[in-house]
N, C-alpha and C positions, 0 to 999 in steps of 0.2 A: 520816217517809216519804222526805224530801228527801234523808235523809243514806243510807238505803239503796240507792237508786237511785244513790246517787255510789260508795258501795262497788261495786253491782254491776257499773256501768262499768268501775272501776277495775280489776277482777277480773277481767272479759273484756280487757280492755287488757294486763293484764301475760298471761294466759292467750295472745292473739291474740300478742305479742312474743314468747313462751315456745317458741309453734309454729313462727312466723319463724327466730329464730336457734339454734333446736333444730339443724336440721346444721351450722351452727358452731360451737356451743357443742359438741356430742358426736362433731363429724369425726372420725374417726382421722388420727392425723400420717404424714401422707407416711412411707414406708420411706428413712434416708440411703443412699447411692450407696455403691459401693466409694470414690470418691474423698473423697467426706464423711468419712470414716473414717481415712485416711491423715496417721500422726503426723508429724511437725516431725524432723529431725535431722540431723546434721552433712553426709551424704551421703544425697541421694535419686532413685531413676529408677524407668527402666520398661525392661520388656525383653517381646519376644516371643518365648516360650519354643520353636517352634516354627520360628522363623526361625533364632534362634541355633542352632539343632539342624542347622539346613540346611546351615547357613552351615562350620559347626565339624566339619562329616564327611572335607572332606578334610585336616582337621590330624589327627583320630581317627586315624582312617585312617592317613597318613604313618607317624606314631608310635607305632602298634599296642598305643594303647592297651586296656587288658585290657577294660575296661565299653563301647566304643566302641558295641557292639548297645546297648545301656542307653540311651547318650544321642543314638541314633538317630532321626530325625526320624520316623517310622515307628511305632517302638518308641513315642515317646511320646504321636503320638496316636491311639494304640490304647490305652494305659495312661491318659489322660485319658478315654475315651469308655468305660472299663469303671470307672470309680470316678469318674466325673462331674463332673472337673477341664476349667474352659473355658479349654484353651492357645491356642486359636485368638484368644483376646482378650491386651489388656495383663495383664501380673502387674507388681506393684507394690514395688520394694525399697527400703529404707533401711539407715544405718549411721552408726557413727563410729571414733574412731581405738582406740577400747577393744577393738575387735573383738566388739562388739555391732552386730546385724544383723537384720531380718526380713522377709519376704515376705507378701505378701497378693494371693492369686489367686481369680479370681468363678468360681463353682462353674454348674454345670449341671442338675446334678439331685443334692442333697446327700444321701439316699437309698442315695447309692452307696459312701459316705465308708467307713463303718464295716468293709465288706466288707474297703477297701486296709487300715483299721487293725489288722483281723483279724488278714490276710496277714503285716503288718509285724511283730505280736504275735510271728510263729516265730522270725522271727531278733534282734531287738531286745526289750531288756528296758521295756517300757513299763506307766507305771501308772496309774490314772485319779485325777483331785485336782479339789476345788470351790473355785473361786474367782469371789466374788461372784454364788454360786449358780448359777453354769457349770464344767459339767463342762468340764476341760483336760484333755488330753491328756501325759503329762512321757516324754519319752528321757532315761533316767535317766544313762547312760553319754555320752553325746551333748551332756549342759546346752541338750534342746531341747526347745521349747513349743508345740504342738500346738492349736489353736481350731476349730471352723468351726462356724458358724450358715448358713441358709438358702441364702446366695447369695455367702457369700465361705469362704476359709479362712484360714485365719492360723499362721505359722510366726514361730520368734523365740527365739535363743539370745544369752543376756544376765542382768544382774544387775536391768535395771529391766524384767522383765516387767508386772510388778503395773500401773507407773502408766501402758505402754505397752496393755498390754492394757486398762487404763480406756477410755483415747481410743479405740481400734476400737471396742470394744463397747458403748459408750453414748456413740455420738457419733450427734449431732441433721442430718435434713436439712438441706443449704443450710449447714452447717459444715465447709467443705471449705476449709484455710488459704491462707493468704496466699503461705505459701511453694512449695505447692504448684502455688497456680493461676497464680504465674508460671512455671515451670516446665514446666506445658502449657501456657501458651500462646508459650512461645516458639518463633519460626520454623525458626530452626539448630539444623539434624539432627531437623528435623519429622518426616521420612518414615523414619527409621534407626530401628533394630529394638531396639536397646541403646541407653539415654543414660543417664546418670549426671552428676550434678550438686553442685557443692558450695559455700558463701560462707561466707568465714571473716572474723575481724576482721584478720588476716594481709590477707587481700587485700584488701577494704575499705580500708587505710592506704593502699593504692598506686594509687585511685582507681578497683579492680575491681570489678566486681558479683559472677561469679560464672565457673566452669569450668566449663564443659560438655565431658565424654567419651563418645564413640560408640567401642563395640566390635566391630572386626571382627577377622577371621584369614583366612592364607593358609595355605599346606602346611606353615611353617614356625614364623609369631611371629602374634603376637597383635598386631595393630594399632587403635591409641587415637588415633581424632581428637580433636583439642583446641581448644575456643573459648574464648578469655579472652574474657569483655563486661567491657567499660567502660564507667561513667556516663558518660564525654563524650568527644567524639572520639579518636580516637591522637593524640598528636603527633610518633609515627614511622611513615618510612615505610623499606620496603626496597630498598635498592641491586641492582640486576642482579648485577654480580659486585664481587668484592674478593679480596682473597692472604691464603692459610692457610697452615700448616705442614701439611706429606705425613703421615697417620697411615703407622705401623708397625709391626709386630710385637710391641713391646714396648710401643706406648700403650697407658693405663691410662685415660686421660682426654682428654675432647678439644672444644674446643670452636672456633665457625668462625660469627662475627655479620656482617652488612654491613647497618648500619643509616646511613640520611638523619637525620640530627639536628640540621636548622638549626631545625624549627620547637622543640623541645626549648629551641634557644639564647633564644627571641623568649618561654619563657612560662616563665618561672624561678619562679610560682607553683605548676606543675602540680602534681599531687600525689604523682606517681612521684619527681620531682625534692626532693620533701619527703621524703617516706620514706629516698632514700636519703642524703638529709641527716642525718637521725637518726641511723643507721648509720656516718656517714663521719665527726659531731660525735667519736666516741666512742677516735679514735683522730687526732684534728684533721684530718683528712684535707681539702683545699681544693676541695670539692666545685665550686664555681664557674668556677674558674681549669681545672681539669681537660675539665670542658667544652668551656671557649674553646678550650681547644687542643686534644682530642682531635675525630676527623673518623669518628669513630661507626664504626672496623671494631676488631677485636679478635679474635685469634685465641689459643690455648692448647693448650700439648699439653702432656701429661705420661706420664713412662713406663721403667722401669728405675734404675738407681742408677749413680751414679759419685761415685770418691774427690775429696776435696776438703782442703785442709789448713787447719787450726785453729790461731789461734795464743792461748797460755793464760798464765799467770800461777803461777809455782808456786815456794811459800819451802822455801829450802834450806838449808844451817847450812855457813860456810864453814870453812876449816884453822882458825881459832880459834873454831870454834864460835860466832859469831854469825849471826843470820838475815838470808837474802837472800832479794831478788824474783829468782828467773832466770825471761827469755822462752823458753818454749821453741814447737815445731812437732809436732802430730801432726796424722794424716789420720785422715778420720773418712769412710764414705758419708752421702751425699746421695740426694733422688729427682731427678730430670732432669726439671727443667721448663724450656720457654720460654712467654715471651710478646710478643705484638706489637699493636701499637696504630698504627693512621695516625692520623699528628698534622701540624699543620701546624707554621708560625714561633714560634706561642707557647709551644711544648713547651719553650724554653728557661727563658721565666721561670718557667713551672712545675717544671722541675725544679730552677731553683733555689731555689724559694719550699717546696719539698720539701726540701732541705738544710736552708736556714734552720729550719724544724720538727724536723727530727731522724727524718724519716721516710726519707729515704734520705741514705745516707753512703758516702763513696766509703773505701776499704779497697783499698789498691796498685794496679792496674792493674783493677778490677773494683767495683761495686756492692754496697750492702747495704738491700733495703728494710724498717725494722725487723730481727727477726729472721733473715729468710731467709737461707740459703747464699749464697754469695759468685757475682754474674752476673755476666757481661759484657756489653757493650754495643756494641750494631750498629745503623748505619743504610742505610734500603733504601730506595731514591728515597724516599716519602714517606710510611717506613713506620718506626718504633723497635721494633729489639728486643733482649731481655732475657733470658740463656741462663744456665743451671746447671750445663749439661753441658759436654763436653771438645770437642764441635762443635756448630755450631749445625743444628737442622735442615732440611731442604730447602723452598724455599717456591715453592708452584704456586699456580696461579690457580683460581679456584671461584666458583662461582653458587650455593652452597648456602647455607641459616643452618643451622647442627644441631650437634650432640653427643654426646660418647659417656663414659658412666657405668660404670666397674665397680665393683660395689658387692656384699660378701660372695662373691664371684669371680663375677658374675652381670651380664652384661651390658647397658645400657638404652643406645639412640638415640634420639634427639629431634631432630625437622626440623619450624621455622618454615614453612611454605607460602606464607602470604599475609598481610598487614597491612591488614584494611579499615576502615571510617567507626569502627566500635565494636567491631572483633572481631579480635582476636589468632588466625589458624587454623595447627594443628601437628599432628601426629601423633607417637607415642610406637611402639616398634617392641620387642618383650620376644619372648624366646624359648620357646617351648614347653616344654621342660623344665625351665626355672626358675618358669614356674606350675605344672607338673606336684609339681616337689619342694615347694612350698610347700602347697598343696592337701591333702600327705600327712602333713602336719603335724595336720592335721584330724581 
């Protein structure tokens, strides 16, 4: 009898337990977030599709472009409210250098989806495919990949569809990465409507965290703010002004720094100064010495060609037919660079501690570092410079740091703005029609 009575205890007891942790035992799992879903990769942001639209009407506009109504502010959120796309929230992108890309935008009523894919069906060759027992969507012509479940969508032209589409679609509440969630939580360019983000082992070696780019535009160029973060303080800061070379018609390149570099001199551990150590080992370069002496401005133009004369080595066979060395002279073009650097008193042993290495050598009345075409050499109160060309060029005074790039004949400038506690702030300034021409490559 005794032992029944323990059974039947025991029976109401796991029964009475049974009924207790029934809704924890059979909860359903929380739904993850669009951000829980959001994979890892080389480059990641956010962008307000809606703002950018805003923002991007009077460069449309200017440049007449032909879709300008398409990506009209207007235009898209009337085409997000008829096929149930929520532009009024963040859309989420990613990327790397392979030109693999995807987006992920939180839908409104998804209900509406099929209607657009309908639509799309007339003019795009599109076919349906099961993958992991989800129907995709494939732009055959296009190499693009097509998702959407209840409350998000998902776009994605690339070769690792497969393991990218794993992580959205079967990723777990409360699984929202690491890389991600610094990235929202960072302060700079919180309220900007475009950020774009990237951390590489490049930057890492130079004691960077990471870039941060906010996208705007004017009537004309695309403009890219720029955040370098750094693990640990600068240890530069920027000069008011300093002396550059006059850009001119024929610059190609150009560059114009005014950097404070005593604190630079006092921490010869840092890791910027490591880096470019590695770099400077590989041709002996006196990476140390160069410091003491240099006074952190540095200017650079380059731009156009000029002759220059070559002297060569060439065997000859004289009246009795035996072989000679005769020197002879030809002129060959050159590109026209100069360069300038404020240095102080030390610039001497350094450039002779530069001789002795065999990194520059003097050749007649003129210079040779390594390689390079034959310069000459000028000094300007307490500035050295170092010319290619047949004059040297003009030099004015500037408060800018920036640059200018041409590259495939396409122009880029670059302007340093400010130097704070952790953050490198620039802007990047690209012309309208060189994203235009690259776009249509697409």
């Amino acid at each position: 009898m005794a032992k029944k009575v323990v059974v039947i205890i025991l029976l109401a007891i796991a029964l009475a337990a049974f009924l207790i942790l029934r809704p924890f035992l059979f909860a359903k799992q929380p739904e993850p977030s669009i951000l829980d879903r959001l994979p890892d990769d080389e480059f990641i942001g956010r962008v307000n599709v809606l703002s950018f639209a805003r923002e991007s009407q009077k460069i449309t506009e200017k440049n007449k472009v032909t879709s300008k109504d398409f990506l009209s502010y207007e235009f898209l959120l009337s085409q997000s409210k008829n096929y149930g796309i929520d532009f009024q929230k963040n859309a989420y992108i990613f990327g790397n250098t392979a030109n693999e890309f995807g987006l992920l935008v939180e839908l409104s009523d998804s209900s509406k989806i099929m209607t657009g894919i309908n639509r799309l069906k007339i003019a795009y060759q599109i076919k349906d495919s099961t993958i992991e027992s989800r129907k995709v969507f494939i732009f055959k012509n296009e190499n693009l990949y097509f998702y959407y479940d209840k409350n998000y969508a998902f776009i994605y032209s690339g070769k690792k569809f497969t393991a990218v589409f794993n992580r959205i679609a079967n990723a777990k509440a409360g699984s929202q990465s690491k890389k991600w969630k610094e990235f929202l939580s960072e302060t700079l360019f919180k309220k900007e409507f475009c950020v774009l983000t990237t951390n590489t082992n490049k930057l890492n070696q130079f004691g960077l965290n990471r870039v941060l780019l906010s996208v705007h535009s004017d009537s004309t160029h695309f403009l890219i703010k720029t955040g370098v973060n750094r693990k640990y303080p600068h240890n530069l800061l920027l000069k008011e002004k300093g002396f550059c070379f006059e850009k001119n018609d024929e610059t190609s390149s150009f560059l114009n720094l005014h950097f404070d570099i005593s604190r630079f001199r006092e921490n010869p551990d840092d890791e910027f100064i490591r880096a470019l150590n590695s770099y400077a080992q590989k041709v002996a370069f006196p990476t140390k010495e160069f410091m003491d002496a240099w006074e952190g401005d540095i200017s650079f133009i380059q731009g156009g060609l000029t002759s220059a004369s070559e002297t060569y080595i060439e065997t000859e066979l004289d009246e009795e037919f035996n072989p000679i060395e005769v020197r002879k002279v030809k002129f060959i073009s050159v590109p026209k660079y100069s360069i300038m650097l404020s240095m102080n008193d030390k610039k001497y042993s350094f450039f002779t501690l530069l001789s002795q290495k065999g990194i520059l050598t003097v050749d007649g009345t003129g210079y040779r570092f390594l390689t390079s075409p034959l310069l000459h050499k000028k000094e300007y109160k307490n500035y050295t410079v170092f010319n290619s060309g047949d004059q040297f060029p003009k030099i004015v005074e500037s408060n800018e740091n920036s640059g200018v790039q041409f590259w495939n004949g396409k122009k880029y400038e670059f302007f340093i703005k400010k130097v704070e506690d952790r953050f490198i702030l620039g802007e990047f300034k690209i012309e309208f029609s060189d994203v235009e021409n690259y776009l249509k490559k697409f």
